[in-house]
C-alpha positions in Angstrom: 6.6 -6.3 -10.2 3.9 -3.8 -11.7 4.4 0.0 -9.7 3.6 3.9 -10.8 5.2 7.0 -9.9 3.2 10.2 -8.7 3.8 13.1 -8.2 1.7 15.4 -6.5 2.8 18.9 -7.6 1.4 22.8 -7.0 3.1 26.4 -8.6 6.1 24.4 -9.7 5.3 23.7 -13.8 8.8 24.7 -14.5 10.6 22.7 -11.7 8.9 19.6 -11.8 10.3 19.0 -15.3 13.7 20.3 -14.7 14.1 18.2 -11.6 12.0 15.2 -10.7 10.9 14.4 -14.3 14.4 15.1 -15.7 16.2 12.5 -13.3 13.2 9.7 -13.5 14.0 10.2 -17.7 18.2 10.4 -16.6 17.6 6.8 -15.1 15.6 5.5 -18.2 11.7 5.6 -16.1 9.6 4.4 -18.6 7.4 7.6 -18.5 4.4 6.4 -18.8 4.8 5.0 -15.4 4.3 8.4 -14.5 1.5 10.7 -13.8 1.3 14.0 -12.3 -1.5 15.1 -10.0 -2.2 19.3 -10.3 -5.0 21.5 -8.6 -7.7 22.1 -11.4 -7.0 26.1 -12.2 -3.3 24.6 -13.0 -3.7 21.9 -15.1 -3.5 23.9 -18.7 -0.2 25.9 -17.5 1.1 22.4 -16.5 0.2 20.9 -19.6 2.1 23.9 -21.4 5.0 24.0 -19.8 5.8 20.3 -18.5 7.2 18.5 -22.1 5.3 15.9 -22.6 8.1 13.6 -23.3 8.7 13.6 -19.7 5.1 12.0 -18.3 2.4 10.2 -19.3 -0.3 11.7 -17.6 -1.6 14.8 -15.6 -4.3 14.4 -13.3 -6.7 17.1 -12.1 -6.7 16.5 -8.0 -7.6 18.5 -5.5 -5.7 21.4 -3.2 -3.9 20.4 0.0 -0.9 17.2 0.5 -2.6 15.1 2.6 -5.8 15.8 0.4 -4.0 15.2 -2.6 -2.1 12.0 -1.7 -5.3 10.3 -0.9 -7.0 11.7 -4.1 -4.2 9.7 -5.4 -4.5 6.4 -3.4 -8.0 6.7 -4.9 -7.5 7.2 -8.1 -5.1 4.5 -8.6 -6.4 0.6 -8.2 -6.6 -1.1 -5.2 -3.7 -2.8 -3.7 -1.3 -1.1 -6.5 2.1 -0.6 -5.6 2.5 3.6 -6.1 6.2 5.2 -5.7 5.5 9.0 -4.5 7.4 11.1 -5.0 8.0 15.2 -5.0 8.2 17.4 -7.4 12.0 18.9 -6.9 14.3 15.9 -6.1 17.2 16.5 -8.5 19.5 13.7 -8.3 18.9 10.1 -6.4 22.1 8.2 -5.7 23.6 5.1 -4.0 26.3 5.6 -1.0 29.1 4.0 -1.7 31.1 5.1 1.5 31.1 8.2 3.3 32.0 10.7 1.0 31.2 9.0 -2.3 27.6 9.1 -4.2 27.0 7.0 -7.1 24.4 6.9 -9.5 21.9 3.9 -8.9 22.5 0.9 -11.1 19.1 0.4 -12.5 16.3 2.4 -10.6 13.3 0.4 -12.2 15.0 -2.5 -10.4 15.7 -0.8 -7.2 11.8 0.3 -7.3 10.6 -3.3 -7.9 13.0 -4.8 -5.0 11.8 -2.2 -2.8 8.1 -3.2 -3.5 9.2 -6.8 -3.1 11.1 -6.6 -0.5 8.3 -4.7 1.8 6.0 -7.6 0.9 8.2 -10.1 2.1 8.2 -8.9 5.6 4.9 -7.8 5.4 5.3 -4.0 5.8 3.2 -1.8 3.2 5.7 1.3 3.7 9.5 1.6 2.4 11.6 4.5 1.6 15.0 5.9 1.6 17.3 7.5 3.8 15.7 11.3 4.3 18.8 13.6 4.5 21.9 14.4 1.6 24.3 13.2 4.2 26.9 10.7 2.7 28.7 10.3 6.5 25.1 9.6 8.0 24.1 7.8 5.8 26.9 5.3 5.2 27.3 4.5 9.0 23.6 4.0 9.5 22.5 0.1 9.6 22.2 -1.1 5.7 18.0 -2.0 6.2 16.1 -0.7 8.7 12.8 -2.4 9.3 11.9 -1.2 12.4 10.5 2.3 13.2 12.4 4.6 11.0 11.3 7.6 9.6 9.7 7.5 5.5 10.5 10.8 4.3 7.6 12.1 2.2 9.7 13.5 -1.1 10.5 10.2 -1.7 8.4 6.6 -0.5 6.4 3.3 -1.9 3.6 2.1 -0.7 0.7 -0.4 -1.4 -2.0 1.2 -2.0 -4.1 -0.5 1.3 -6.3 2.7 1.2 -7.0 2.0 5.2 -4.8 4.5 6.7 -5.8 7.8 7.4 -3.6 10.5 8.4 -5.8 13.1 10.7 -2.7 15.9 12.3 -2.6 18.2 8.7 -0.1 18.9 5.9 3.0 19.6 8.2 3.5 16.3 9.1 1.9 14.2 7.0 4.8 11.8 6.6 6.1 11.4 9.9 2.0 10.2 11.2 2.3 8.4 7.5 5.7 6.7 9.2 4.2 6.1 12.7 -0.1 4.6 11.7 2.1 2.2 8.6 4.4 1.1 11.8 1.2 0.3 14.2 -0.3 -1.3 10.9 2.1 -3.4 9.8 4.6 -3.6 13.1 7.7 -2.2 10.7 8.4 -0.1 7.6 11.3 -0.9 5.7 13.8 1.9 4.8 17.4 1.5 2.4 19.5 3.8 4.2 22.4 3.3 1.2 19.8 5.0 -1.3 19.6 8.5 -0.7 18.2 11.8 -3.2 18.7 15.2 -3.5 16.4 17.5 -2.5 15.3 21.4 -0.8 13.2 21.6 2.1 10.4 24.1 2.3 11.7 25.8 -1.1 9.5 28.0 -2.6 5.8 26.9 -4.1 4.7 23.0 -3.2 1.9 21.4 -1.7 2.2 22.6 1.7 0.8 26.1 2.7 2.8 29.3 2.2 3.1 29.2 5.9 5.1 26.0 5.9 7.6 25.8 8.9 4.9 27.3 11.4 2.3 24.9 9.9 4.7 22.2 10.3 5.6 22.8 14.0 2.1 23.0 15.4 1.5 19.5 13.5 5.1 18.3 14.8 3.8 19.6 18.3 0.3 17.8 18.2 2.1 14.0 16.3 4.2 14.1 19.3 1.6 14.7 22.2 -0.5 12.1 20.4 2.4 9.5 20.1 4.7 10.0 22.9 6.1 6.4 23.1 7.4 6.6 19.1 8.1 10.3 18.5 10.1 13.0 20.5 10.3 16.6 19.0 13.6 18.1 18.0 13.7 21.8 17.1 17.2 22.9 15.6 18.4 26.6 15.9 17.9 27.8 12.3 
């Protein structure tokens, strides 16, 4: 099963390889597999500081997730299996139980099955459970293929090229979740897999104002599909 990794990434140079390229090379990613995509007036302070050891390509994009990610769908081929993923996840894992992480076996492998897997069912979407939460995580069904939430720091999909997300950047994998489901009728999510990852941390490809971006867009997903979402706003 032929996939690529990519990684759309803004004002993190120094994270990108510290974090998401350091674990894809921990788990033995062939790195040309992977390709970074970077706003143009970045593109020579990525290619200085990102070791090139670590990728085999950066790509000159354009501003903006949602803008970026289909930049990205495309750039790559036609019906081309492409893993996304972030630019900060420091550690993916397998749950073992419900306190215990492991590392993952063979990640090329878990990629490919996840690719393969999708296909059989015919969903275009899979991903892994969103949250660092070993209890959750463990006691949630094995494989959801259903409606279940793809979180956007980490998801495959085939590169169809006819959806087309429309609420913004705040959202842009929950409608991503919800258009793939109405597509397909599932997505397919491993809810033993899981990754490490921050939130809203400081630089990426959303705006600056990210958390009031992202509740107007959660606001206006959820007034658009009221059958498949419902909007949950916690304290902090």
């Amino acid at each position: 099963m032929d996939w690529h990794i990519a990684i759309p990434s803004y004002k993190r140079p120094g994270v990108i390889g510290s974090k998401t390229l350091a674990t894809l090379a921990r788990y033995g990613i062939d790195k040309s597999k992977i390709t970074i995509f970077v706003v143009r007036e970045e593109y020579y302070l990525y290619k200085a500081t990102v070791p090139e050891d670590l990728y085999g390509e950066i790509v000159v994009g354009v501003p903006g997730l949602v803008a970026q990610r289909q930049f990205i769908e495309n750039w790559f081929p036609l019906d081309s299996n492409i893993l996304f993923m972030d630019d900060d996840v420091s550690d993916l894992f397998f749950v073992a139980d419900e306190k215990t992480r492991r590392p993952i076996e063979n990640l090329a492998q878990f990629i490919s099955d996840g690719f393969l897997r999708a296909s059989s069912i015919g969903a275009t979407l899979w991903g892994i459970y969103p949250v660092d939460n070993t209890m959750f995580s463990f006691k949630s069904k094995e494989i959801s293929d259903g409606l279940s939430y793809i979180v956007g720091a980490f998801y495959g999909q085939k590169n169809t090229r006819d959806v087309n997300l429309e609420t913004g950047d705040g959202v842009e994998d929950r409608e991503r979740t919800v258009l793939r489901y109405l597509r397909d009728g599932r997505v397919l999510r491993f809810n033993r897999f899981g990754m490490k990852t921050k939130y809203f941390a400081p630089g990426g490809m959303m705006s600056d104002e990210r958390q009031k971006t992202h509740q107007i867009a959660s606001e206006a997903l959820v007034q658009k599909y009221p059958t498949l979402l419902r909007l949950k706003t916690r304290k902090n």
